[in-house]
GUMIFI-821119 format. One line per field, with one value per residue: x, y, z of N, C-alpha, C, O in turn; residue number from 0. Coordinates in nm, 4 decimals, always signed. Example, Ala and Ser with C-alpha at 12.3 -4.5 7.8 and 13.67 -1.06 7.14 Angstrom:
REM residues 2
n_u: [+1.3190, +1.2850]
n_v: [-0.5690, -0.2250]
n_w: [+0.7800, +0.7080]
ca_u: [+1.2300, +1.3670]
ca_v: [-0.4500, -0.1060]
ca_w: [+0.7800, +0.7140]
c_u: [+1.3200, +1.2900]
c_v: [-0.3300, +0.0030]
c_w: [+0.7800, +0.7870]
o_u: [+1.4236, +1.3409]
o_v: [-0.3319, +0.1138]
o_w: [+0.8465, +0.8039]
pos: [0, 1]
//
This chain:
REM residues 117
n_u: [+4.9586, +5.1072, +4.9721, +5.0968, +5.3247, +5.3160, +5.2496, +5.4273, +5.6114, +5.5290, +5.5355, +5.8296, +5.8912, +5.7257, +5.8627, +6.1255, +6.0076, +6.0043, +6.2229, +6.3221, +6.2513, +6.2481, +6.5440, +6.8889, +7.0198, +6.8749, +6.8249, +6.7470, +6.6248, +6.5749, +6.4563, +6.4403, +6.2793, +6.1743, +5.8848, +5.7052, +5.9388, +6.1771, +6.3924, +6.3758, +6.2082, +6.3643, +6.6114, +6.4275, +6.3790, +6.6630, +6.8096, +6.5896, +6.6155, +6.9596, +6.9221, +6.7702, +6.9437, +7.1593, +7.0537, +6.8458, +6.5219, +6.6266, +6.5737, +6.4398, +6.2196, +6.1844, +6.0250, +5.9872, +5.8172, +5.9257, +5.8006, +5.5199, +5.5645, +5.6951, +5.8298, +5.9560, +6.1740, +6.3279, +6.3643, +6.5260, +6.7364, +6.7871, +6.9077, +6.9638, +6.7867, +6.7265, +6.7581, +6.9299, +6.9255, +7.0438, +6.9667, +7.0067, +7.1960, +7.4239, +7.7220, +7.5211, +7.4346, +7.4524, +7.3611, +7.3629, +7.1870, +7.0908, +7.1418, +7.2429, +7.5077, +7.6319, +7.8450, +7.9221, +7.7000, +7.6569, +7.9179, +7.8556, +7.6239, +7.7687, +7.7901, +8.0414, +8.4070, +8.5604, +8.7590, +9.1147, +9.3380]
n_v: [-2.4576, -2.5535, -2.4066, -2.1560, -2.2490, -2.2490, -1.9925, -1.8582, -2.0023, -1.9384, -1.6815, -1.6814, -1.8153, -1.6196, -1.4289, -1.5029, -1.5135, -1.2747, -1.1652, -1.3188, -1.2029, -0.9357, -0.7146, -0.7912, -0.5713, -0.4121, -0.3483, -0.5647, -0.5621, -0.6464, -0.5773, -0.6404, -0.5849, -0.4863, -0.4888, -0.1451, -0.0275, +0.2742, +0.2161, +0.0185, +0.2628, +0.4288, +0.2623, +0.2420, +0.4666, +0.5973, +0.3788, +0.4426, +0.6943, +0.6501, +0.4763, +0.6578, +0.8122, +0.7034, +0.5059, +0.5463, +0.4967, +0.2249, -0.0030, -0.2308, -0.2259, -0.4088, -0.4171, -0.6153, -0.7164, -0.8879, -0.9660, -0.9797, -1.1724, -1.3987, -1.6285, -1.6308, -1.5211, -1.7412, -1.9037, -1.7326, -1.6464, -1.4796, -1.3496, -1.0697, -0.7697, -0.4223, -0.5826, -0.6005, -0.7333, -0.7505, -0.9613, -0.9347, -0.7215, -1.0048, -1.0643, -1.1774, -1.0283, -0.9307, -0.6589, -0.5647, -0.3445, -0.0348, +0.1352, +0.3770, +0.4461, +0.5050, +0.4674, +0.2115, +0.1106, +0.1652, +0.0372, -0.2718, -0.2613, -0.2753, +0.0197, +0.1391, +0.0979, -0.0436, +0.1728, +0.1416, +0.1271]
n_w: [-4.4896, -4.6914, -4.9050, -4.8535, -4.9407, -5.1774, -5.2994, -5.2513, -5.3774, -5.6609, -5.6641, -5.6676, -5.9083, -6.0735, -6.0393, -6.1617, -6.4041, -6.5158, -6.4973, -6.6490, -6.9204, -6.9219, -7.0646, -7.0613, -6.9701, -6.7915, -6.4297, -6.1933, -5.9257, -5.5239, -5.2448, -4.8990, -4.6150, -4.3281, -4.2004, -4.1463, -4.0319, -3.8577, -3.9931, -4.2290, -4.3623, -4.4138, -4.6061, -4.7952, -4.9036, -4.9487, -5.1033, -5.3691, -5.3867, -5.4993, -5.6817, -5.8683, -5.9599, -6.0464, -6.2185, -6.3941, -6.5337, -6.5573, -6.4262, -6.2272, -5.8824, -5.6063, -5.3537, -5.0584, -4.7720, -4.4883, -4.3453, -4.3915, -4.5726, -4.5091, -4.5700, -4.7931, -4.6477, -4.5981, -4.8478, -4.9925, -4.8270, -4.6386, -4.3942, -4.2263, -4.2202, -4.3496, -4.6444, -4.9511, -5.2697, -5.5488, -5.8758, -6.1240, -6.3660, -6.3554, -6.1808, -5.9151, -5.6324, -5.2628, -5.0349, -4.7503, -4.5102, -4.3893, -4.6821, -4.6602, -4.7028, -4.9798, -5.1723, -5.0880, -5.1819, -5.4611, -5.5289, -5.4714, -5.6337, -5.8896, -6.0255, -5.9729, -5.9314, -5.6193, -5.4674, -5.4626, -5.1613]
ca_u: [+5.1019, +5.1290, +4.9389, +5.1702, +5.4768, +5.2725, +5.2410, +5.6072, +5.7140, +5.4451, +5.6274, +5.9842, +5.8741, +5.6670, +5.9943, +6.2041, +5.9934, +5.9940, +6.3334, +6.3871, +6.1617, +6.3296, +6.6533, +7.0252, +7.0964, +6.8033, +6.8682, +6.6695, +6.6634, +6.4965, +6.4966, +6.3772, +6.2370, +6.0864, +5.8049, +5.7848, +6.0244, +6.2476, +6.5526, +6.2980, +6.1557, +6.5364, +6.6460, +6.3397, +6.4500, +6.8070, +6.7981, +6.5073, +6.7395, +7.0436, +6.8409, +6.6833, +7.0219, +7.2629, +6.9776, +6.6964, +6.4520, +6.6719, +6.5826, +6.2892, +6.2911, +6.0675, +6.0438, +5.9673, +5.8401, +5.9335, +5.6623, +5.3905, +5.6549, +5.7996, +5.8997, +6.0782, +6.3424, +6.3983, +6.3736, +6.6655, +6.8294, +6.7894, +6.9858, +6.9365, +6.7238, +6.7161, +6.8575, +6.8975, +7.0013, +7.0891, +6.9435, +7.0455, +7.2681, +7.5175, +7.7234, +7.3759, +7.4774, +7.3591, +7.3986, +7.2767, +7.2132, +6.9785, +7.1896, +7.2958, +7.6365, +7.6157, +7.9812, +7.8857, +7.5602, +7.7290, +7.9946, +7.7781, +7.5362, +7.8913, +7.8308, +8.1635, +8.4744, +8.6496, +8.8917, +9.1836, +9.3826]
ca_v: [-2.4411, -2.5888, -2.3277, -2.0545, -2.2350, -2.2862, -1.8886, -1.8318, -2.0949, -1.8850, -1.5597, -1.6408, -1.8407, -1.5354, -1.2928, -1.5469, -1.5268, -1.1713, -1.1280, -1.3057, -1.1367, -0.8466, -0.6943, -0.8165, -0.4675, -0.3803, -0.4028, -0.6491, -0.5684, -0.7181, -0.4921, -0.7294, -0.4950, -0.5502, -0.3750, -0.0226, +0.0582, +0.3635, +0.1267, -0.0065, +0.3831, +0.4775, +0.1884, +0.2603, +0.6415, +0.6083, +0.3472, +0.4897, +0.8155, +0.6460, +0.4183, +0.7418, +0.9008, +0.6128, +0.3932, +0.6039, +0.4294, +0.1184, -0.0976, -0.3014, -0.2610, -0.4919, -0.4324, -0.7013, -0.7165, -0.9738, -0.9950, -1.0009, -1.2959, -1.4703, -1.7969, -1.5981, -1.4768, -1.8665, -1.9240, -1.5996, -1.7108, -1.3839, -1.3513, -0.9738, -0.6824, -0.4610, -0.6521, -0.5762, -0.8638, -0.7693, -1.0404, -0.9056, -0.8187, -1.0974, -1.1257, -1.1812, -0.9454, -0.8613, -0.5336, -0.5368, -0.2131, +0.1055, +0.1513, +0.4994, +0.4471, +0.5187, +0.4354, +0.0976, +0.0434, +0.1653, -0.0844, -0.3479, -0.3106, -0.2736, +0.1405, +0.1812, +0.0111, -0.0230, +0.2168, +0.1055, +0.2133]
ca_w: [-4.5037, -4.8529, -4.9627, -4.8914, -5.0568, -5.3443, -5.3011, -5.2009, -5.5264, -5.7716, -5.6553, -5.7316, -6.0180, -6.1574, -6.0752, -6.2432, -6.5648, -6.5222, -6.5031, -6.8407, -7.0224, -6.9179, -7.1354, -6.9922, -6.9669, -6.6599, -6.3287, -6.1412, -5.7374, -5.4109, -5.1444, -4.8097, -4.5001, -4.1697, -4.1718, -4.1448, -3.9157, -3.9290, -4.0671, -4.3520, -4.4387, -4.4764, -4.7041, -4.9142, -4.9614, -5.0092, -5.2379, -5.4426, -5.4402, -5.5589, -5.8515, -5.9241, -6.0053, -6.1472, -6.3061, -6.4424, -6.6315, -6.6002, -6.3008, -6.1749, -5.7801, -5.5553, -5.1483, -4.9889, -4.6353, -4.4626, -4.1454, -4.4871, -4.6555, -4.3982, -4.6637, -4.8862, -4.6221, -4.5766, -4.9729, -5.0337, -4.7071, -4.5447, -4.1885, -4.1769, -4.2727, -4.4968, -4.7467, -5.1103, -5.3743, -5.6967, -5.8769, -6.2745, -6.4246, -6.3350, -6.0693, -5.7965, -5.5399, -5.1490, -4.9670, -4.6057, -4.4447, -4.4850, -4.7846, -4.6409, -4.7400, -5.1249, -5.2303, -5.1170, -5.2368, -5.6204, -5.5560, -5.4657, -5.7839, -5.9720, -6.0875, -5.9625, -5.8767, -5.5373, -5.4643, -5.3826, -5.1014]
c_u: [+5.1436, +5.0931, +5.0233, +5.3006, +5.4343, +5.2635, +5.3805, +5.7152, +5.6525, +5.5571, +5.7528, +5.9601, +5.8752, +5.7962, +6.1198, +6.1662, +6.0122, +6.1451, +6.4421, +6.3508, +6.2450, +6.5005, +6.7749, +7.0462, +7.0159, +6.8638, +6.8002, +6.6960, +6.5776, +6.5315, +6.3719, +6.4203, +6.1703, +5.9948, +5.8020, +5.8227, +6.1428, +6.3703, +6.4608, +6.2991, +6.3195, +6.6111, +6.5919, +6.3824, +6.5715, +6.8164, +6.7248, +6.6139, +6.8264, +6.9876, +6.8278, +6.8126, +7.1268, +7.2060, +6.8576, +6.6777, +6.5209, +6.6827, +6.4303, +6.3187, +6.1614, +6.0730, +5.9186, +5.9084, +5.8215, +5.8276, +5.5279, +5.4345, +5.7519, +5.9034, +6.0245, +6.2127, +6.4091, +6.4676, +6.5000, +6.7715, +6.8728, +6.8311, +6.9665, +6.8668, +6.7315, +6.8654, +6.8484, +6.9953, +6.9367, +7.0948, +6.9943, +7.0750, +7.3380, +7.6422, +7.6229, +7.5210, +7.4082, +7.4760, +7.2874, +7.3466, +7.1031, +7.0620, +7.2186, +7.4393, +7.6318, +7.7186, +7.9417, +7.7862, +7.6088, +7.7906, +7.9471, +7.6423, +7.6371, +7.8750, +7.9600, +8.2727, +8.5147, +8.7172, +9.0405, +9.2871, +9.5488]
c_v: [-2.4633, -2.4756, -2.1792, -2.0878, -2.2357, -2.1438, -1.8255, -1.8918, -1.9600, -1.7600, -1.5452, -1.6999, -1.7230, -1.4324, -1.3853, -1.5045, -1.3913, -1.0998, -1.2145, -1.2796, -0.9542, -0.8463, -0.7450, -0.6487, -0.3664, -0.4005, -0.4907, -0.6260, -0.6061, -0.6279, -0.5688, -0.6395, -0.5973, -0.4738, -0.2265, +0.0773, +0.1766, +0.3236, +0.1313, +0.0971, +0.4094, +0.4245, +0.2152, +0.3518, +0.6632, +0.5190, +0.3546, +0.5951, +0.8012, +0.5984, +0.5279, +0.8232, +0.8317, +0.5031, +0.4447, +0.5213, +0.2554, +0.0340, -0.1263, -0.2943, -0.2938, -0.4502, -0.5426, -0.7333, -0.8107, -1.0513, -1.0274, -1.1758, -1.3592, -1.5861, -1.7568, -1.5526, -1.6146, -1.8656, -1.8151, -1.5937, -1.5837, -1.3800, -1.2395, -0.8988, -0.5496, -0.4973, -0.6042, -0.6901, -0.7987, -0.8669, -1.0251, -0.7662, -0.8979, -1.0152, -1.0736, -1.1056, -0.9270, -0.7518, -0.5435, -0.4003, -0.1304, +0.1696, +0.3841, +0.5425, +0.4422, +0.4474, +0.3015, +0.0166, +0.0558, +0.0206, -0.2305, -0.3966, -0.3011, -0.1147, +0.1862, +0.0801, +0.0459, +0.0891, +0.1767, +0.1734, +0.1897]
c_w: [-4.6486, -4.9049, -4.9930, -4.9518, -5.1767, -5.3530, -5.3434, -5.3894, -5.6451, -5.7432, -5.6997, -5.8335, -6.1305, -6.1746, -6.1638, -6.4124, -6.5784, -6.5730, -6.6523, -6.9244, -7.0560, -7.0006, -7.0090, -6.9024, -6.8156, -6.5393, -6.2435, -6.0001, -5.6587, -5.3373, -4.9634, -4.6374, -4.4579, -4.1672, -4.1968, -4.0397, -3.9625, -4.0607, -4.2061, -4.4223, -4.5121, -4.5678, -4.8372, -4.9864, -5.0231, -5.0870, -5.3629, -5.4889, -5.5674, -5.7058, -5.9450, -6.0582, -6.0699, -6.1990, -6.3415, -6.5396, -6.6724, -6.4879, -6.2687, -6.0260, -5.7058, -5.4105, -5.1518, -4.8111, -4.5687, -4.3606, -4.2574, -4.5393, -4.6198, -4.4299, -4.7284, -4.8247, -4.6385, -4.7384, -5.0360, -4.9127, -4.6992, -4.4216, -4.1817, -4.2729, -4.2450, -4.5637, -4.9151, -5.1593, -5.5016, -5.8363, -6.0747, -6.2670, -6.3373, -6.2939, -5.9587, -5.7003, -5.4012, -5.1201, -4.8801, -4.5483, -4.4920, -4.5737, -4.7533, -4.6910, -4.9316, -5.2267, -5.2257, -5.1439, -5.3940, -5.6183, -5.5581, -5.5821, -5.8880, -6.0699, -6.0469, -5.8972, -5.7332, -5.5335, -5.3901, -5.2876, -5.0538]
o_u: [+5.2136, +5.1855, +5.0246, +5.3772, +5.5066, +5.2711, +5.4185, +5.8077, +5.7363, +5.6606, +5.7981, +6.0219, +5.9522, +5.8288, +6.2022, +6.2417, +6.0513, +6.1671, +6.5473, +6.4001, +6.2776, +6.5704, +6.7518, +7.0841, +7.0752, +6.9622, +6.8308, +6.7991, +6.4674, +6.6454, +6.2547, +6.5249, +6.1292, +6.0243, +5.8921, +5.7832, +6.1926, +6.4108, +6.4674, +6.3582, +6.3618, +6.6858, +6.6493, +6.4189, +6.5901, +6.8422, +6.7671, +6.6808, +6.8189, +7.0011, +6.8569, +6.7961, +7.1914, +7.2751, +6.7578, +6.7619, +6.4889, +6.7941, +6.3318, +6.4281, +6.0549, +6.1857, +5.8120, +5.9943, +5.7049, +5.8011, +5.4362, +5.3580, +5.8623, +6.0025, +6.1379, +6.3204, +6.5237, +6.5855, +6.5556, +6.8794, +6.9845, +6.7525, +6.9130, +6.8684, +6.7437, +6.9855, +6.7429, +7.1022, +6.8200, +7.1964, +7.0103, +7.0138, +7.3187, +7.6712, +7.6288, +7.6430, +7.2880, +7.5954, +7.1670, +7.4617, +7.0384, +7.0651, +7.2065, +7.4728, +7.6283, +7.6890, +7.9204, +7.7776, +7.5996, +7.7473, +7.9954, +7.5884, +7.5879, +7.9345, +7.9906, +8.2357, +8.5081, +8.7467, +9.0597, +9.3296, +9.6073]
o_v: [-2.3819, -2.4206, -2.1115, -2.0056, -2.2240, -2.1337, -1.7638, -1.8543, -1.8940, -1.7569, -1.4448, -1.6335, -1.7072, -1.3727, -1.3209, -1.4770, -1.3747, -1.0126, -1.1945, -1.3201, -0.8901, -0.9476, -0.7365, -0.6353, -0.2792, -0.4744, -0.4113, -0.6762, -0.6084, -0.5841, -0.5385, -0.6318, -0.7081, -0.3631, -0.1792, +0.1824, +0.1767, +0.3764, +0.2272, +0.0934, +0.4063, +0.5009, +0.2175, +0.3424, +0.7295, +0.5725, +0.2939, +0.5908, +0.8607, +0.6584, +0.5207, +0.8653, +0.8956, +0.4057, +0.3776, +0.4747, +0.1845, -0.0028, -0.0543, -0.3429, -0.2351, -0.4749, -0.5523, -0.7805, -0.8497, -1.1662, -1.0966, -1.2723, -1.3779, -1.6274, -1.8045, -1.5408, -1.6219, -1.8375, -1.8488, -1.5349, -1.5566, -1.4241, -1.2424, -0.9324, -0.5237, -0.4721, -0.5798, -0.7276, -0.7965, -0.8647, -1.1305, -0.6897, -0.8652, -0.9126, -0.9592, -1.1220, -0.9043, -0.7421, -0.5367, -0.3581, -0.1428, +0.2899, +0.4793, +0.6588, +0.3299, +0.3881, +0.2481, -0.1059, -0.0492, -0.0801, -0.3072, -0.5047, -0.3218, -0.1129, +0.2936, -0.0086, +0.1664, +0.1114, +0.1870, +0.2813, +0.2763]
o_w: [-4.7090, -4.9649, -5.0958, -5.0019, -5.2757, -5.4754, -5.4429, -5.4614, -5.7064, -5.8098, -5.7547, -5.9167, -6.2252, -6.2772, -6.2287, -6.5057, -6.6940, -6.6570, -6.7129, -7.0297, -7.1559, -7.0012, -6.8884, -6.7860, -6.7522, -6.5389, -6.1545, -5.9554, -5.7136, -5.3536, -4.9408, -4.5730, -4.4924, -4.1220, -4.2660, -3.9892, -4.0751, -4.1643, -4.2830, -4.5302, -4.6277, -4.6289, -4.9461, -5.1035, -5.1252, -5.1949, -5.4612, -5.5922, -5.6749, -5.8124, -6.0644, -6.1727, -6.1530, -6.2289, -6.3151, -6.6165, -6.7678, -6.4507, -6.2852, -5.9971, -5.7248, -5.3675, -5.2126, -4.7366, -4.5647, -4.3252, -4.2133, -4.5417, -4.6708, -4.3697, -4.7302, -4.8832, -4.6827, -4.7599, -5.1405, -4.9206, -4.7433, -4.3377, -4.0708, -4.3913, -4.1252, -4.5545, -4.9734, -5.1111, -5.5407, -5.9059, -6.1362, -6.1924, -6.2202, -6.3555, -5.9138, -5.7013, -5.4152, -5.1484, -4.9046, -4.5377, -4.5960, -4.5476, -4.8304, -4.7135, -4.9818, -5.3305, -5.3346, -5.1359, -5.4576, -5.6744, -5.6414, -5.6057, -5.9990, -6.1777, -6.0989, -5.8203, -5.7088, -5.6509, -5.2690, -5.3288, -4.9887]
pos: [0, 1, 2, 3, 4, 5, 6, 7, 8, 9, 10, 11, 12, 13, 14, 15, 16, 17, 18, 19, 20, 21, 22, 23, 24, 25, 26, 27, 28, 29, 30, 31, 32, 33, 34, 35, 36, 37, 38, 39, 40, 41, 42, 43, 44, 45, 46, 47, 48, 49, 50, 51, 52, 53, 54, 55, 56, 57, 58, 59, 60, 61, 62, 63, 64, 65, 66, 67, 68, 69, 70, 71, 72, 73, 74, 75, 76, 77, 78, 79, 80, 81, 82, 83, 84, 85, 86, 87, 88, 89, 90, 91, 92, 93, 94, 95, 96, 97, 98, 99, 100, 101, 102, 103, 104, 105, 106, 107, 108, 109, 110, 111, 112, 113, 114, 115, 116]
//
């Protein structure tokens, strides 16, 4: 058991150092699946998509699967899946859902504002 927090610690450690090595100006994302179930495949796709098309060349993006890394949902205090956290730039962000909804996956990494209504 020790052994895998000492796994679990090394991991967010190593994405911590990672993520300050890295420029302000990157995007830093977690993307935390169940396996690969249809929900998972679909999260993967559509947020690969969107990255692809309002963050080229400017984002680091990690999947996660949770049934492999069962600590880290505790350690990111995961209640549902998929999850994406927005971990840089600043303000840390989640978006739960297969990120099908685009408007609010933008709004949620802050490429666009609200609209208000």
């Amino acid at each position: 058991m020790n052994e895998k927090k000492a796994k679990v610690k090394s991991a967010t450690e190593e994405f911590n150092q990672t993520a300050a090595d890295v420029g302000h100006d990157k995007y830093m994302l977690r993307l935390f699946i169940t396996g690969s179930t249809a929900r998972s495949v679909l999260a993967i796709s559509n947020l690969k998509k969107i990255c692809e098309e309002y963050l080229e060349g400017q984002y680091e993006l990690e999947v996660i699967d949770l049934y492999k890394n069962p600590l880290l949902a505790k350690e990111e205090q995961i209640i549902a899946a998929p999850t994406l956290i927005k971990k840089l730039p600043l303000p840390f962000r989640r978006i739960i859902g297969d990120m099908s909804n685009e408007e609010k996956v933008l709004v949620g990494l802050d490429l666009r504002k609200l609209a208000k209504t």
